[in-house]
C-alpha positions in Angstrom: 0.0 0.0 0.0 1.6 3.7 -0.8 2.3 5.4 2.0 0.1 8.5 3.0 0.6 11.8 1.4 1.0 14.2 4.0 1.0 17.5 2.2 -1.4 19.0 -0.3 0.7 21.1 -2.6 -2.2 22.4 -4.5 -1.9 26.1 -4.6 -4.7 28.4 -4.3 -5.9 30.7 -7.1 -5.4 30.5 -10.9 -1.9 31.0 -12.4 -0.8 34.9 -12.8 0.4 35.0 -16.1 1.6 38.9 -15.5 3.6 37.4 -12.5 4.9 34.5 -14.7 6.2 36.9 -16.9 7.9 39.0 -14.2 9.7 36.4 -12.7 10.9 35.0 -16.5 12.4 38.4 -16.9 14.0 38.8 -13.2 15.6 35.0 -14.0 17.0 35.6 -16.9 18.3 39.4 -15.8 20.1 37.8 -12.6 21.4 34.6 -13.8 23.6 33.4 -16.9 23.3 29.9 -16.8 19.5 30.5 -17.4 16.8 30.5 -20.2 13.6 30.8 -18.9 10.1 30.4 -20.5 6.5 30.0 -20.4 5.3 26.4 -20.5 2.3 27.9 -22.9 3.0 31.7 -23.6 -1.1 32.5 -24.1 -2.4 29.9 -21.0 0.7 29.5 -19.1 0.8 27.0 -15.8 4.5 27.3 -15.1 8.0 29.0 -15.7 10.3 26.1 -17.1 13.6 27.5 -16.0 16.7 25.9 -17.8 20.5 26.1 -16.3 23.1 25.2 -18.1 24.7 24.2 -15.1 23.6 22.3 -12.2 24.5 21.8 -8.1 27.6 19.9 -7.0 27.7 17.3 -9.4 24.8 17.6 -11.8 25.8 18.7 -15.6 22.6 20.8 -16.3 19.2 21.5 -13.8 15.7 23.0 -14.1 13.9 24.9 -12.5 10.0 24.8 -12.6 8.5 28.0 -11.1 4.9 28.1 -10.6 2.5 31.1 -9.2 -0.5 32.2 -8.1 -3.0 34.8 -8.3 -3.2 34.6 -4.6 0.5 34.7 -3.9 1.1 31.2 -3.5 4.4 29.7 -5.1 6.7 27.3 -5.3 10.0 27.0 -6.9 11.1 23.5 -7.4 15.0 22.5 -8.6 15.8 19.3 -10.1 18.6 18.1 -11.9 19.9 14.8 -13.3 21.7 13.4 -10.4 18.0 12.7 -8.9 18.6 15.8 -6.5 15.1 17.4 -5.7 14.4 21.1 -3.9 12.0 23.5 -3.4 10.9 26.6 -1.7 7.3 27.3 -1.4 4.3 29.5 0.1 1.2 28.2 0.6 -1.0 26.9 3.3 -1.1 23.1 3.8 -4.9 20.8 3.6 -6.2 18.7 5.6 -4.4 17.3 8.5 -1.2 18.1 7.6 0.3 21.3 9.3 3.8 21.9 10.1 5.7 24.6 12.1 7.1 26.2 9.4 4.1 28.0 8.2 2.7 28.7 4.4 6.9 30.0 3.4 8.8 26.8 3.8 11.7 24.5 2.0 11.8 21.3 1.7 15.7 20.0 1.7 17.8 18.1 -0.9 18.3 15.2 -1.9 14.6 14.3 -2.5 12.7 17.6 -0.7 10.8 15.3 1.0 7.2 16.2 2.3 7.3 14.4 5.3 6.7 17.1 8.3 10.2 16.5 10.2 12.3 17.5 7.3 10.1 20.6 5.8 11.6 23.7 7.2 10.9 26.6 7.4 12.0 29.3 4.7 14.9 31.6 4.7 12.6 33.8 2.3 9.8 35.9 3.8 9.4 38.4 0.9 6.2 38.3 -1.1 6.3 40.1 -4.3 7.4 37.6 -7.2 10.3 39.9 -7.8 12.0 40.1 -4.4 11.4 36.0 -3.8 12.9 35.0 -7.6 16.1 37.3 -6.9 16.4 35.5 -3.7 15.7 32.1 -5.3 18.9 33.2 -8.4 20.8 34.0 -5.3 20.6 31.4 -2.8 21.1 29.0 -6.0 24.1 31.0 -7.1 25.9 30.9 -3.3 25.2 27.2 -3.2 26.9 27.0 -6.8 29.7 28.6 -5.7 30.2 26.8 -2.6 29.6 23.2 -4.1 27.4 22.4 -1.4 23.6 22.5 -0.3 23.7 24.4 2.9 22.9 27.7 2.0 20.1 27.5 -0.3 18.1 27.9 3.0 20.6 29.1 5.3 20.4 33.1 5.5 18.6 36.1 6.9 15.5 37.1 4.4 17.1 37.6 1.0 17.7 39.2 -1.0 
């Protein structure tokens, strides 16, 4: 039998194409190894974020950027090598709540859902702007460093 999921990541509120757009330009402003795009330029769901580089050991990576009409986001990284990460903001259904509020991360290697590995987020701003540049930054220190500790590991970027 699968085992229970215990977070609903459905985000609230239809997709804000304006904010979609926003964030495509902010990506591609800040970061090199990008090319970012709508997954459907008239009806988009998603940002499909390319990087021509990945974390530690992976060759290449993507970056799937979704958001919401009501705020909610989530920025997921995945890359070859299996590694999985993302930040997020939006409340959780059901049962399920966790201590780190609707602004959380959940951790390489596999950014688990279960509620003892979700933490909460190093990113507290709210305008798709400010939370992409401090997506393309925290992604660009842990590039730098080789390593997976700071992509949640500092004071409210950017």
């Amino acid at each position: 039998m699968p085992e229970p999921q215990h977070e609903a990541h459905a985000l609230r509120g239809a997709t804000d194409r304006p904010a979609l757009l926003a964030i495509r330009d902010t990506v591609e402003e800040m970061e090199p190894l990008a090319t970012a795009r709508l997954d459907d330029y008239l009806n988009p769901s998603a940002i499909e974020v390319e990087l021509a580089d990945g974390l530690r050991d992976a060759d290449e990576a993507r970056l799937d950027v979704t958001w919401t009409t009501r705020g909610d986001y989530k920025y997921h990284y995945t890359d070859p090598t299996g590694v999985n990460l993302r930040w997020g903001n939006h409340p959780h259904d059901g049962d399920y709540v966790h201590a780190t509020g609707p602004e959380h991360y959940h951790p390489p290697p596999d950014a688990s859902s279960d509620p003892d590995e979700v933490e909460a987020s190093c990113i507290t701003q709210s305008p798709e702007e400010l939370v992409t540049r401090a997506v393309c930054k925290l992604w660009r220190v842990a590039y730098h460093a080789d390593s997976y500790a700071p992509l949640n590991a500092v004071s409210n970027p950017p």
